[in-house]
C-alpha positions in Angstrom: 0.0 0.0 0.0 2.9 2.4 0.4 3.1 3.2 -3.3 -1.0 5.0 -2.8 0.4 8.0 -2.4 -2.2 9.9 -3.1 -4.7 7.5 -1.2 -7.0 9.8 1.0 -9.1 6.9 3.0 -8.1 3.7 4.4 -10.2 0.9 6.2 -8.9 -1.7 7.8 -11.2 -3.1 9.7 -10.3 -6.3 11.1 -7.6 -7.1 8.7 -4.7 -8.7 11.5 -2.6 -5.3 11.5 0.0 -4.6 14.3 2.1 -1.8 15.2 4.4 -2.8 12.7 2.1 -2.3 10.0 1.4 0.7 11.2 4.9 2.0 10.3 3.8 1.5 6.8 0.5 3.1 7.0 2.2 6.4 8.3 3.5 7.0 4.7 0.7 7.3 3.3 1.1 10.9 4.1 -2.2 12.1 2.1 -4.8 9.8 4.1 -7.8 11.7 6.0 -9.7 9.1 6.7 -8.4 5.9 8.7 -10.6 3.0 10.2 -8.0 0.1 12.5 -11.0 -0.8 14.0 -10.7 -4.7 15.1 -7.2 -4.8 14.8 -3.6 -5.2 17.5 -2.9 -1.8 17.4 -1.8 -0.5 21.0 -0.5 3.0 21.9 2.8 2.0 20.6 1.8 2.5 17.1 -0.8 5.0 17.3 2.2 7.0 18.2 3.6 6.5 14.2 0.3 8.1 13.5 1.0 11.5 14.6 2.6 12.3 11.1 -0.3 11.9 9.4 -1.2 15.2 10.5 -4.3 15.9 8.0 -6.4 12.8 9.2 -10.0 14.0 10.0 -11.4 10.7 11.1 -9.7 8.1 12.8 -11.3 5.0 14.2 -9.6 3.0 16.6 -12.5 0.6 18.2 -11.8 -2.6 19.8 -7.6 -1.9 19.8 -5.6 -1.7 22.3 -5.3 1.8 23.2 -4.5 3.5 26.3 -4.1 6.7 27.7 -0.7 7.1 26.3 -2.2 6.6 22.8 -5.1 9.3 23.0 -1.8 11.8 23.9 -0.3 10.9 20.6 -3.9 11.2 18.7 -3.9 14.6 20.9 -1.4 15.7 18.2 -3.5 15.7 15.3 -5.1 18.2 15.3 -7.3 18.3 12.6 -9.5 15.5 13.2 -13.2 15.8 13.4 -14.3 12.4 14.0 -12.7 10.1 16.5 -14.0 6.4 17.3 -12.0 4.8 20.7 -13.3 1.6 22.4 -11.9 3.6 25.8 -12.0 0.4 28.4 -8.3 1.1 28.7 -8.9 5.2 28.4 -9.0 6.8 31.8 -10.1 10.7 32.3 -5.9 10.9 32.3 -6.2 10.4 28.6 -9.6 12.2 27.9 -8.1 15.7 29.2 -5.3 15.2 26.7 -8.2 15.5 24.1 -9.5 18.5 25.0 -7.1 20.4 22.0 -8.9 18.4 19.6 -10.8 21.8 19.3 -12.4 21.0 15.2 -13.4 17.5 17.1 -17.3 17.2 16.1 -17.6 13.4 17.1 -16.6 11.7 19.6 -17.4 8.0 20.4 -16.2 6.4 24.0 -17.4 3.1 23.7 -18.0 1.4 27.1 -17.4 4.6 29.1 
């Protein structure tokens, strides 16, 4: 996927990816839309995220996410839509989303 260059959304829901994939999906440097629902993504690589800086929506249901990874999605800034299945999400990491200020939907599954 790495030669899509110009690919604006990507879902990948469900399809086995890990924090090492993730490394690849960072270089797709024109995506805005990004669904790693149902996936083995953790904080760890949420963090490569942070480079994709014009994502609008990102959904991370059912991962692994913590309250170290909603401070590394607290870096993009532009996103308007944001999925997290927030079991492991304490208030810790929702006050690091209050800069999300162009945030318009917000999903906290099992809060």
């Amino acid at each position: 996927l790495t030669g899509l260059l110009q690919l604006r959304s990507l879902v990948l829901d469900c399809c086995h990816v890990t924090n090492a994939g993730i490394h690849f999906i960072s270089r797709l440097t024109s995506l805005t839309r990004l669904d790693l629902s149902d996936n083995a993504v953790t904080s760890s690589g949420v963090g490569a995220l942070t480079v994709l800086s014009g994502l609008t929506h990102l959904n991370l249901f059912s991962t692994g996410v913590s309250d170290t990874g909603a401070n590394h999605i607290s870096h993009l800034l532009k996103l308007r839509i944001l999925n997290l299945d927030s079991r492991l999400i304490t208030d810790l990491g929702l006050v690091s989303l209050t800069c999300l200020t162009d945030l318009q939907d917000l999903d906290l599954f099992g809060a």
